[in-house]
N, C-alpha and C positions, 0 to 999 in steps of 0.2 A: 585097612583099619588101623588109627592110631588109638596106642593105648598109653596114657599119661600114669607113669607110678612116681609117686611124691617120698620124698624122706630116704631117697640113696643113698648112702656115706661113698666116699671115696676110697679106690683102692681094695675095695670089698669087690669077689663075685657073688652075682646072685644067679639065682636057679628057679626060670618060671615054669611052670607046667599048663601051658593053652591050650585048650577044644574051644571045638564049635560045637552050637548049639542050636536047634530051627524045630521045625515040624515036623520034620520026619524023625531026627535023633538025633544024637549026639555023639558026634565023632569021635577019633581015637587022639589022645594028647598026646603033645609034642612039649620037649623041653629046651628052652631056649635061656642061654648062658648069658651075664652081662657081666663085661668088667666095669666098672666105674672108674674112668679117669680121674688124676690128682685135681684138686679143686683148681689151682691156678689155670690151668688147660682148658679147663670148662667158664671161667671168668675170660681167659683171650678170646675164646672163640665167642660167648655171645659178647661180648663190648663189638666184634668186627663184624659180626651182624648188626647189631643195631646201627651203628656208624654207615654203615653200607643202608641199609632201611634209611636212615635220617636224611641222608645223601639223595637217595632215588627222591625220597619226599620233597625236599626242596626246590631238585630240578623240578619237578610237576607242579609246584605252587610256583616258580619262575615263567615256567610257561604257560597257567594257568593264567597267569597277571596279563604275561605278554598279548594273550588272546583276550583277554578282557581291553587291556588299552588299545588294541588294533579295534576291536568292534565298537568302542566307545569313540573313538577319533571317527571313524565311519558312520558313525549315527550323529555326531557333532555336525558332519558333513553334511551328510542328505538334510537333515533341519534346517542347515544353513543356506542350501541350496535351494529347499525348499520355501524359505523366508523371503529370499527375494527373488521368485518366481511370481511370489505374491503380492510383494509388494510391487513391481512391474507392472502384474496384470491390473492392479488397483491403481497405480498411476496412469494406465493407459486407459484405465475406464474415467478417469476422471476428468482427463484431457478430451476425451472424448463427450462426455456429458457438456465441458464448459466450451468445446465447441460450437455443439449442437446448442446449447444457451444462449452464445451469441450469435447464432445464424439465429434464432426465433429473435432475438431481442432485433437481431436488423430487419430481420420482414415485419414486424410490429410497428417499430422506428420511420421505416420507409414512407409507410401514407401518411402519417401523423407529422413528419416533416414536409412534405408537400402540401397536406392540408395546412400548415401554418405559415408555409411560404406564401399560397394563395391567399391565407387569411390578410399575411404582413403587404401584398399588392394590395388587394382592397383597403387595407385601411391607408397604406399610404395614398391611394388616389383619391380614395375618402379627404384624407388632408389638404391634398391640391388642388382637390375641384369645391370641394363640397364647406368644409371647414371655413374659410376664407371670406366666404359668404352668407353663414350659420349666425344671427343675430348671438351677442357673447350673453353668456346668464348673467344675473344680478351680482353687481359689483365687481365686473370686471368691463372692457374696454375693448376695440377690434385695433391695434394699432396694427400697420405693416402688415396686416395679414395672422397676427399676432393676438388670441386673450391677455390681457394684462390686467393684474388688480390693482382699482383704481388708484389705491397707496402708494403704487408703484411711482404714480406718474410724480413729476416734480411740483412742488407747491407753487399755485396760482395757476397751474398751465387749465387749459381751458379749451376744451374740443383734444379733436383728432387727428385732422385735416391737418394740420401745420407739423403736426411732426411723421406725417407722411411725406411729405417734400422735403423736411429736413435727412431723413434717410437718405433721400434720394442725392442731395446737395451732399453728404458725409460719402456714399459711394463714389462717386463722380470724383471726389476730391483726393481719395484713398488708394482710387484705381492704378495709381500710375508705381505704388510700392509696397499696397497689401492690398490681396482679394480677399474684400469684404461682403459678405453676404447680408443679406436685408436682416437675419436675425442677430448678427455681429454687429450691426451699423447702430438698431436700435439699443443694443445692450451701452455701446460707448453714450448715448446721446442721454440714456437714462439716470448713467453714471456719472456726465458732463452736464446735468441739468439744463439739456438741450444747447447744449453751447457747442458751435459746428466746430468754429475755432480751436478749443479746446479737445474736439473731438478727433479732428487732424492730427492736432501736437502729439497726442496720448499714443495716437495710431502710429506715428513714423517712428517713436521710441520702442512701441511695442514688435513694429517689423525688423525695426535693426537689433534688438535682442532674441530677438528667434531666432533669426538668420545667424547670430552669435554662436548660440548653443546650440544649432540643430536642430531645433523646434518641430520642422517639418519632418525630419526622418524619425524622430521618435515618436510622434503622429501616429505616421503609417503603421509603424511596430504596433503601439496601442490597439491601434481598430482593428488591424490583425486578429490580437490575443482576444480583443472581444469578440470579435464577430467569427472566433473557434471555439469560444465560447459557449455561445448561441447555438450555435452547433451540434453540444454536444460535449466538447472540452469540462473535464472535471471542473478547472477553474481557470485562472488565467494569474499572473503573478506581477507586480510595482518594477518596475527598476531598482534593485539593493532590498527590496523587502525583507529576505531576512536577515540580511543586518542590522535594520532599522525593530523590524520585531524583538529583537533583541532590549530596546531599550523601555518598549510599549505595544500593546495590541493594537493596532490603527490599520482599519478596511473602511476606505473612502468608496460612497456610494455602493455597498455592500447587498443591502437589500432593495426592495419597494414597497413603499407604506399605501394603503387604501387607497388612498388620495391619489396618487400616482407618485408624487415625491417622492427624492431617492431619502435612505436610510444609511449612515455613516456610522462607524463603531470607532469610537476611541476611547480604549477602556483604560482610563484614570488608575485606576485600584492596578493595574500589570506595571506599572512603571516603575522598572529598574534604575536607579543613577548611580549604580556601581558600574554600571555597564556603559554610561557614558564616555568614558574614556577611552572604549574598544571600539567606536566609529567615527571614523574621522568626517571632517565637515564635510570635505569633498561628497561625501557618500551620501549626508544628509542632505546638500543640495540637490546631488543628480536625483534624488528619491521623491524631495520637495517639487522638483521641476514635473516628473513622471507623473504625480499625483494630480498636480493642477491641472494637468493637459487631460488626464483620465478622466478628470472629472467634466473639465468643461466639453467633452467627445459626447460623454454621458448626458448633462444638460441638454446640447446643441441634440442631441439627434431623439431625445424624449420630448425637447420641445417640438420638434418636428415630426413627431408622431401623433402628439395629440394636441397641436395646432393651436398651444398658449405656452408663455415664456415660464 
């Protein structure tokens, strides 16, 4: 048992007299002597306890820290670890979803492209057999196998018959340095006001500038890009398109209007001429060439789908 006495002087003895005291009685006292140390003795000795206490305290708040920032850096961890655990798992489901999307989107795709294949035979045999034979509706013409609106045809011309032999007489005469086909033959003779001569002349300038520029291989490229198109392909892109976008929006035969006619976009209002100077000619010709072939690819093979020019 401690017993706390307040107001000691120093250098003084004191003289206690203690018993115990309980339930049954009260003991016999004992007397217990104290000197009191000079005051300076009793100021060293507690400042080196306390000092010593302040000391233990601070080691325990040092490691106290040090265990808090070890279990903090380990909880920093496992969340961390945990975060992209989850997000893996969530990438691997979503890869898996957009798989499983496009396996459904291809077995949907599958009949719905055969059925359109089968559609594109009948209608083209439709054209070759049937077409060619089909009296034309009101105000238009049978020419070469050909509708044509009467307006079309050149002024004074008169029947039909005669500029079906002049095809024939423009093929025959074309044969020998452009293969021209019976809806080629008609378009020069329409343009030529049936003038066969005329029709030749236009024809041999027109083969020795293709064969210039390549005309033929950039063709092929063309039909390509369409017919992946047709397919399936998001879209299909001009030769320099987006350089030439750069100075105006322009998508030759872009759409198809009711009528079956193509639908072209050249939007006036986008046109940059600050940006003219950032395309050189060169680039607008090759784009200019790419465009007219696209389109007449486009013409030539809608005309030959629905069996009028």
């Amino acid at each position: 048992t401690q017993i706390v006495v307040r107001g000691l002087k120093p250098l003084l003895m004191y003289v206690f007299e203690v018993c115990a005291l309980n339930a049954v009685g009260r003991s016999s006292c004992i007397q217990i002597r104290v000197l009191v140390p000079p005051a300076s003795t009793l100021v060293k000795v507690h400042r080196g306890v306390d000092a010593e206490a302040k000391e233990k305290q601070r080691l325990q708040e040092e490691k106290r820290q040090q265990e808090e920032a070890v279990a903090e850096s380990k909880r920093q961890e496992a969340e961390e670890a945990e975060k992209k655990s989850m997000e893996q798992e969530t990438r691997q489901q979503e890869e898996a979803a957009e798989k499983e999307r496009k396996e459904e989107e291809k077995v949907e795709k599958q009949p719905l492209e055969e059925e359109k294949l089968q559609q594109d035979v009948l209608e083209q045999k439709s054209i070759d057999v049937v077409a060619p034979q089909a009296s034309p509706p009101k105000g238009y013409v049978l020419v070469g196998g050909y509708q044509i609106r009467e307006e079309q045809l050149p002024t004074g011309c008169k029947g039909t018959t005669d500029i079906d032999s002049l095809i024939t007489q423009v093929q025959a005469r074309c044969s020998g340095f452009l293969d021209i086909g019976t809806q080629n033959a008609l378009r020069f003779l329409l343009g030529c006001n049936l003038d066969v001569d005329e029709c030749v002349r236009r024809a041999e300038g027109v083969a020795k500038w293709r064969k210039e520029q390549s005309m033929d291989e950039l063709r092929a490229q063309l039909k390509a890009g369409l017919s992946a198109c047709r397919s399936g392909a998001p879209s299909m892109s001009l030769p320099h398109q987006a350089e030439v976008s750069k100075l105006a929006i322009l998508n030759p035969c872009a759409l198809i209007a009711a009528n079956g006619y193509p639908v072209s976009i050249w939007h006036v209002g986008s046109a940059n001429s600050s940006a003219a100077s950032s395309v050189k000619d060169d680039v607008l010709r090759a784009w200019s060439r790419g465009t007219f072939e696209y389109v007449d690819i486009w013409l030539s093979e809608q005309s030959e789908l629905e069996g009028r020019l």
